[in-house]
C-alpha positions as CSV (number, residue, x, y, z in Angstrom):
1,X,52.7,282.0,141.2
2,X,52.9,285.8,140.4
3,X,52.0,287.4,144.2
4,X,52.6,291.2,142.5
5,X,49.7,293.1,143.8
6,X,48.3,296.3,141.7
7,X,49.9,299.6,142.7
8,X,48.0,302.7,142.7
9,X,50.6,304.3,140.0
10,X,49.4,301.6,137.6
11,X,46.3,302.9,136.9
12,X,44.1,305.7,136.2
13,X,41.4,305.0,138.9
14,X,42.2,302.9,142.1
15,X,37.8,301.7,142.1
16,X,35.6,301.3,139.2
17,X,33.7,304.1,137.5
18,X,30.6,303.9,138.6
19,X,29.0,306.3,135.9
20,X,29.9,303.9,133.3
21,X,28.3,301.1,135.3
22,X,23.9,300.5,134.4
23,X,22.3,301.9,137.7
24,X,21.5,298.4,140.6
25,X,18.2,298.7,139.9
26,X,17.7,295.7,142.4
27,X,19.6,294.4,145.4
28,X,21.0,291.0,144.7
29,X,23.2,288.4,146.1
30,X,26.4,286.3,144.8
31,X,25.9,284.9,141.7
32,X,27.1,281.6,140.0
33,X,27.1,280.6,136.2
34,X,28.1,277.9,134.4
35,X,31.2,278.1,132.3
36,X,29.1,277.0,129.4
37,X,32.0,276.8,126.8
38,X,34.4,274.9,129.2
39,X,31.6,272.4,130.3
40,X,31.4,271.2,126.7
41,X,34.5,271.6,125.6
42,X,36.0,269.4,128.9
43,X,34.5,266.5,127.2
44,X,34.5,267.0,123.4
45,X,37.3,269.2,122.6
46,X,40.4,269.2,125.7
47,X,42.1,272.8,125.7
48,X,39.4,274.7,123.2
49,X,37.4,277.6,124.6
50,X,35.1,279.7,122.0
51,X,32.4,282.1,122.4
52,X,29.0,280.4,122.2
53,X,27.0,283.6,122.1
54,X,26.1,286.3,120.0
55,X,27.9,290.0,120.9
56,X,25.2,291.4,118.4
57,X,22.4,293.1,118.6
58,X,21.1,292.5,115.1
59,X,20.3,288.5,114.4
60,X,23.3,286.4,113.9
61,X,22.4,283.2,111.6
62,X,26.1,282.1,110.4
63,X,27.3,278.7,112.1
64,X,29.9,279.0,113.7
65,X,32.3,276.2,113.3
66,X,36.1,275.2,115.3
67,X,38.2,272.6,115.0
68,X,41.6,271.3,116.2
69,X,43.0,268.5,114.8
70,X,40.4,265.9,114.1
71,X,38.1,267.2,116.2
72,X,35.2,270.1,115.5
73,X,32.5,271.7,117.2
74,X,29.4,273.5,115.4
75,X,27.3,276.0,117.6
76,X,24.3,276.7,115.4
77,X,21.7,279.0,115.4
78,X,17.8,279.0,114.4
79,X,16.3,280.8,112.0
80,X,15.8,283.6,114.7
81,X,19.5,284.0,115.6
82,X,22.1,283.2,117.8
83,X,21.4,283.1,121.5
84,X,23.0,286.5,122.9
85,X,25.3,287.3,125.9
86,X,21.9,288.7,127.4
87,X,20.0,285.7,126.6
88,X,22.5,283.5,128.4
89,X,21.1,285.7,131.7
90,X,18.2,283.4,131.8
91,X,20.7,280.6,132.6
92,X,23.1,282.2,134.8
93,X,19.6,282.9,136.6
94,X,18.6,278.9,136.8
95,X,22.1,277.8,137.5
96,X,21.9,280.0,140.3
97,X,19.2,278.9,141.8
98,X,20.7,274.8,141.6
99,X,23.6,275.7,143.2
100,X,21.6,277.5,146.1
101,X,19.6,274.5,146.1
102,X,22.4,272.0,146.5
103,X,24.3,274.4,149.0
104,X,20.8,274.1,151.3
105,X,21.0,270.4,150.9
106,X,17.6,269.7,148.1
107,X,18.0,267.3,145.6
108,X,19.0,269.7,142.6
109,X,16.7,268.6,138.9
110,X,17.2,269.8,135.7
111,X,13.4,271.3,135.7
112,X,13.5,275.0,137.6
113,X,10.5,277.1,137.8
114,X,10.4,280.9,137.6
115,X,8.7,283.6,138.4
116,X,9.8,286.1,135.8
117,X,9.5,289.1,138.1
118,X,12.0,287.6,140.3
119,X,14.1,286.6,137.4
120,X,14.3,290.4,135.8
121,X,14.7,291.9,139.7
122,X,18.0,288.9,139.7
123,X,19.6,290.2,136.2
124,X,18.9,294.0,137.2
125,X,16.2,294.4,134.5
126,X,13.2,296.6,134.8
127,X,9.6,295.2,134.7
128,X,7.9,296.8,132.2
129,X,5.8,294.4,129.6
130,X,8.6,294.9,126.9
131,X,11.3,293.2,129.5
132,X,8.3,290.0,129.9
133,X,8.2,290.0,126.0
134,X,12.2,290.1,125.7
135,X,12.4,287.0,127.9
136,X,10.1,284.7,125.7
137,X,12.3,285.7,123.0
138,X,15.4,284.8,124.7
139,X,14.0,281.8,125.7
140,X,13.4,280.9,121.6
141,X,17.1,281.8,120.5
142,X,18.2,279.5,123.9
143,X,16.2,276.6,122.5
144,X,17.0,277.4,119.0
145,X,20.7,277.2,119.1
146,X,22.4,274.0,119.0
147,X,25.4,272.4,119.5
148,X,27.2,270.0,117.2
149,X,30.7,267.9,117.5
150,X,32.2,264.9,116.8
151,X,33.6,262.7,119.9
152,X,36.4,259.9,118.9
153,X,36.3,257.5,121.4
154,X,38.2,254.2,121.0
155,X,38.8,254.9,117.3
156,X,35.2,255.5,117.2
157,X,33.9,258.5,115.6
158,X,30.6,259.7,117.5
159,X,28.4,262.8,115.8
160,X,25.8,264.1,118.7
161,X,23.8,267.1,119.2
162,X,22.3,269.0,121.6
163,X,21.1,272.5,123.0
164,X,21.7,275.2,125.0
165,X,18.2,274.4,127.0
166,X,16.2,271.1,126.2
167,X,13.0,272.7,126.5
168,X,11.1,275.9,127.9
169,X,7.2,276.6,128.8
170,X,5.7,279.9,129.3
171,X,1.8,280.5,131.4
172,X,0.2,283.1,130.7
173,X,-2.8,284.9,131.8
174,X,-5.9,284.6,129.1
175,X,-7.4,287.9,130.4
176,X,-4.2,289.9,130.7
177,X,-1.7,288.1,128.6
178,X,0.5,288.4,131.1
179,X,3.5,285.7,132.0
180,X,2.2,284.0,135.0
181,X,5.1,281.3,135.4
182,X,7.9,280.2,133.3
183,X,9.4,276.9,133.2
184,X,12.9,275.8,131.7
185,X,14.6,272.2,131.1
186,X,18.3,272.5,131.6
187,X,20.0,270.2,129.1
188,X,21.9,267.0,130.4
189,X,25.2,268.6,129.9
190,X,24.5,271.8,131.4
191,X,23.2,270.1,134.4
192,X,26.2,267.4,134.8
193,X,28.4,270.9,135.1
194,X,26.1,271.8,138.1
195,X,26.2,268.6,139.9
196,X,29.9,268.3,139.5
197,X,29.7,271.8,141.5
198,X,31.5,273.3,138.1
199,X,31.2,276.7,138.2
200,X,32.2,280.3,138.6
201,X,31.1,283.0,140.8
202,X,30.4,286.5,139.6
203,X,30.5,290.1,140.3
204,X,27.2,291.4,141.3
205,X,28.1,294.2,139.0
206,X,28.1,291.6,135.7
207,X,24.7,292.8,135.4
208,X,25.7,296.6,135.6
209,X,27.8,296.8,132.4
210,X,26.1,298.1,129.7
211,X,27.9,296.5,126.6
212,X,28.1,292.8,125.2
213,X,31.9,293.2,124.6
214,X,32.4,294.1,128.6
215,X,30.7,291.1,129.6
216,X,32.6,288.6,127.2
217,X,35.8,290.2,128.3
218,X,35.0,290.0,132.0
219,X,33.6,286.6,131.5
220,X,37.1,285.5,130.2
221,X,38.7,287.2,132.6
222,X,36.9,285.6,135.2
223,X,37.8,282.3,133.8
224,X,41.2,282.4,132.9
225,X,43.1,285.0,135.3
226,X,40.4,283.6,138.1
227,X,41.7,284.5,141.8
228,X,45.8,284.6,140.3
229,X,47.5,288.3,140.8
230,X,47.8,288.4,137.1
231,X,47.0,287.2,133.9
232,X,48.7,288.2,130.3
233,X,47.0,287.5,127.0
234,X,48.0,288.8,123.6
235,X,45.4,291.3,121.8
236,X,44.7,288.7,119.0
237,X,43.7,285.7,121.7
238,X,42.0,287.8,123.8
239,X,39.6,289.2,120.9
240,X,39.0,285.4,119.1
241,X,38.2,284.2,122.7
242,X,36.0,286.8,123.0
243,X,34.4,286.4,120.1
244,X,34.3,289.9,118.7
245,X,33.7,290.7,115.1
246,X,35.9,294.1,115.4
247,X,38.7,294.7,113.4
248,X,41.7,294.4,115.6
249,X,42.3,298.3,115.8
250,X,38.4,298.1,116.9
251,X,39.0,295.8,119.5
252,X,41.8,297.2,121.1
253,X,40.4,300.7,121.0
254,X,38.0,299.0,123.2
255,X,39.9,297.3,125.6
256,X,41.5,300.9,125.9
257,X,38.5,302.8,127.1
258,X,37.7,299.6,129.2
259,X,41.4,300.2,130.8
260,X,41.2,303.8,131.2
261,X,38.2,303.9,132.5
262,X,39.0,301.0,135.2
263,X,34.8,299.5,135.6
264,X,35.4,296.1,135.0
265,X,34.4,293.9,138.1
266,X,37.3,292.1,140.1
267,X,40.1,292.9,137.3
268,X,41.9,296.2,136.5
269,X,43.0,296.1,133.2
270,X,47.0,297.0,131.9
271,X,47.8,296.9,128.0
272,X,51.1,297.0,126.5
273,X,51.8,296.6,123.1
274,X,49.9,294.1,122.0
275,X,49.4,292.0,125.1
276,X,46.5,292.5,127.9
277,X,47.1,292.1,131.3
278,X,44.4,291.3,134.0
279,X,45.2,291.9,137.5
280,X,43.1,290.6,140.4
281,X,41.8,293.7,142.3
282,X,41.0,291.2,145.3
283,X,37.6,291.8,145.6
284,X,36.1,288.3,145.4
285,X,35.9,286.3,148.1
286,X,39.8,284.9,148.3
287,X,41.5,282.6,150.5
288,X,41.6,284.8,154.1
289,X,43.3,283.0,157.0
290,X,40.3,282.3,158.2
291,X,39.5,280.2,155.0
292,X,43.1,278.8,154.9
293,X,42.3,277.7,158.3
294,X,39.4,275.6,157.8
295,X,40.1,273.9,155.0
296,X,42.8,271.1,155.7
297,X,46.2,271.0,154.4
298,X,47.5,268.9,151.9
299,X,50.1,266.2,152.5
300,X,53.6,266.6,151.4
301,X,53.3,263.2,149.3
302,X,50.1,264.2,147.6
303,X,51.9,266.9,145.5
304,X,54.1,264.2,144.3
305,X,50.8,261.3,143.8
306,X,49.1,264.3,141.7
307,X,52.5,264.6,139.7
308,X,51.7,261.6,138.3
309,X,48.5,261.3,137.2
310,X,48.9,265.1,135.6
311,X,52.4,265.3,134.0
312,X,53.4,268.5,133.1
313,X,51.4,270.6,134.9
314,X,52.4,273.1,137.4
315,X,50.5,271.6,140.8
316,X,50.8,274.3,142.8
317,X,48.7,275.8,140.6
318,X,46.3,273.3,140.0
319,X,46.0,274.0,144.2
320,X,45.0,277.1,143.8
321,X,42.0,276.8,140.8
322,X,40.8,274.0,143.3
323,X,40.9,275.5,146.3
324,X,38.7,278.6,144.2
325,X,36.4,275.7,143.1
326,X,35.8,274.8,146.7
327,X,35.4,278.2,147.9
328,X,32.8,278.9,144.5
329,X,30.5,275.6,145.7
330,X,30.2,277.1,149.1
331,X,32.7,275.4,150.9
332,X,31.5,271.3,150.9
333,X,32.8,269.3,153.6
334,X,35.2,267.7,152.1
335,X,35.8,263.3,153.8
336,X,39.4,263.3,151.8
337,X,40.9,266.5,150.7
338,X,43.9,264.9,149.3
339,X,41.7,262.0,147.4
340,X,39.8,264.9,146.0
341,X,42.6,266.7,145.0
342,X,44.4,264.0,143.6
343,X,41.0,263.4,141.6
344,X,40.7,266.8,140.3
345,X,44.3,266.8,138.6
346,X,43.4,263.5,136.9
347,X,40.1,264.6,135.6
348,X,41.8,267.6,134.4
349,X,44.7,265.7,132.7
350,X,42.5,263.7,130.9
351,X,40.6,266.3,129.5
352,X,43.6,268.0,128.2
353,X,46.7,265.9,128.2
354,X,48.5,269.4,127.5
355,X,48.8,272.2,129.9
């Protein structure tokens, strides 16, 4: 594993910009979200990861179809659009709150109520009756877009369907018309990902940068470089993961100012050529000594035993993306580390035979 920290010659700005960052209109807390792609994909279509959300503005109708090999997945939109990277807020918000839930030891359900005060004052929104109308109509491109794939099983092929939410409800008052409670229904894959404690945890500034394209790059950031020193990507990969529309020169323009001016949360940003490299500023909560100590080391036979059931991968780094998984779901007691480990390379082999 690359250990090359940053040096201060490498960039521009040694701490983020804050200028360029939307003013923390609310104090707030670690967040969590779901890593909606990968929690479909990990069952439908091993090793593919696409954008599932709109970088628009304006309403984007189009389907948007991938495939590899036999395999395909549909996201697909209402007649009112695409759900946006600012729609999927609402979710990060009620993924939030099941993790806390689960950390505090409640029975965690797909049903989660909100107060949508407290849900603008989480995503650093203001309050104003045009931010209560913007969330009933993030809540209708949520609902509206749906997910199609096909899942060969057995030689069986298997066409299924299903949404980003299952189902929302909004109160409101009859006197003021204003929201009194909202209610939402995660769907049943969204909500396996929580229970399986799969997910990420953000920079409170996520909700501080101002444009769709900043958030999709940190997101895959987040998700791919994670708590390594580095991570390299070419320009072309990094823009189809992102899902940007751009031309290429666009794009990279983009990632440019993004680099120089050094606000993304956790990652400074290096491009050369046509490659992007991410590297871990350090600022998420890592594996100190005092975490190292309280969470048990492996056995030397157990590196070998998770050889086995995941050929071909590198373990050692499998470790580490567990160890951040453990430290993301607030530190479980673990009864077996090295059954849990072992369990966590063969769930991930099987998902994608191909590192």
């Amino acid at each position: 594993m690359d250990s090359v920290t940053p040096k201060q010659a490498d960039f521009q700005l040694e701490t983020p910009a804050k200028d360029v960052l939307l003013p923390e209109r609310h104090p707030q807390h670690d967040l969590f979200v779901c890593d909606v792609a990968d929690a479909v994909l990990k069952d439908d279509m091993a090793s593919m990861e696409h954008p599932f959300y709109s970088l628009s503005k304006k309403p984007e109708t189009n389907v948007r179809r991938y495939e590899q090999g036999c395999k395909w997945l549909e996201v697909v939109p209402s007649v009112k659009g695409l759900a946006t990277i600012y729609d999927k807020d609402i979710l990060i918000y009620c993924i939030s709150q099941m993790i806390a839930k689960i950390n505090r030891g409640e029975a965690a359900s797909p049903y989660v109520k909100i107060v949508a005060k407290d849900l603008l004052v989480f995503i650093n929104r203001t309050t104003g009756g045009k931010d209560y109308e913007a969330l009933k109509d993030a809540l209708d491109r949520l609902d509206g877009t749906r997910i199609r794939t096909n899942v060969i099983t057995g030689g069986v092929e298997e066409h299924s369907g299903f949404g980003l939410i299952d189902s929302f409800k909004i109160q409101r008052s009859e006197k003021t018309g204003r929201i009194l409670e909202m209610s939402v229904k995660l769907s049943d894959w969204v909500f396996r990902s929580i229970k399986h404690q799969e997910v990420l945890t953000l920079h409170r500034d996520y909700f501080r940068l101002r444009k769709p394209i900043e958030r999709r790059v940190y997101e895959v950031a987040r998700k791919h470089c994670g708590r390594q020193a580095r991570w390299t990507v070419t320009m072309e990969t990094l823009k189809k993961k992102c899902g940007s529309h751009a031309p290429l020169k666009g794009f990279r323009y983009t990632l440019r100012q993004i680099a120089k001016s050094d606000h993304l949360p956790d990652y400074h940003v290096q491009l050369l050529d046509d490659s992007v490299t991410f590297i871990n500023r350090e600022t998420m909560p890592g594996m100190l000594q005092a975490d190292r100590q309280e969470f048990a080391k492996l056995h030397p036979t157990t590196y070998e035993k998770a050889r086995r059931v995941a050929p071909g991968y590198d373990v050692y780094y499998l470790e580490n993306e567990w160890r951040g998984f453990w430290l993301d779901s607030g530190k479980p007691v673990l009864a077996n580390p090295d059954a849990a480990f072992i369990g966590f390379c063969q769930r991930r082999y099987e998902r994608n035979p191909s590192p």
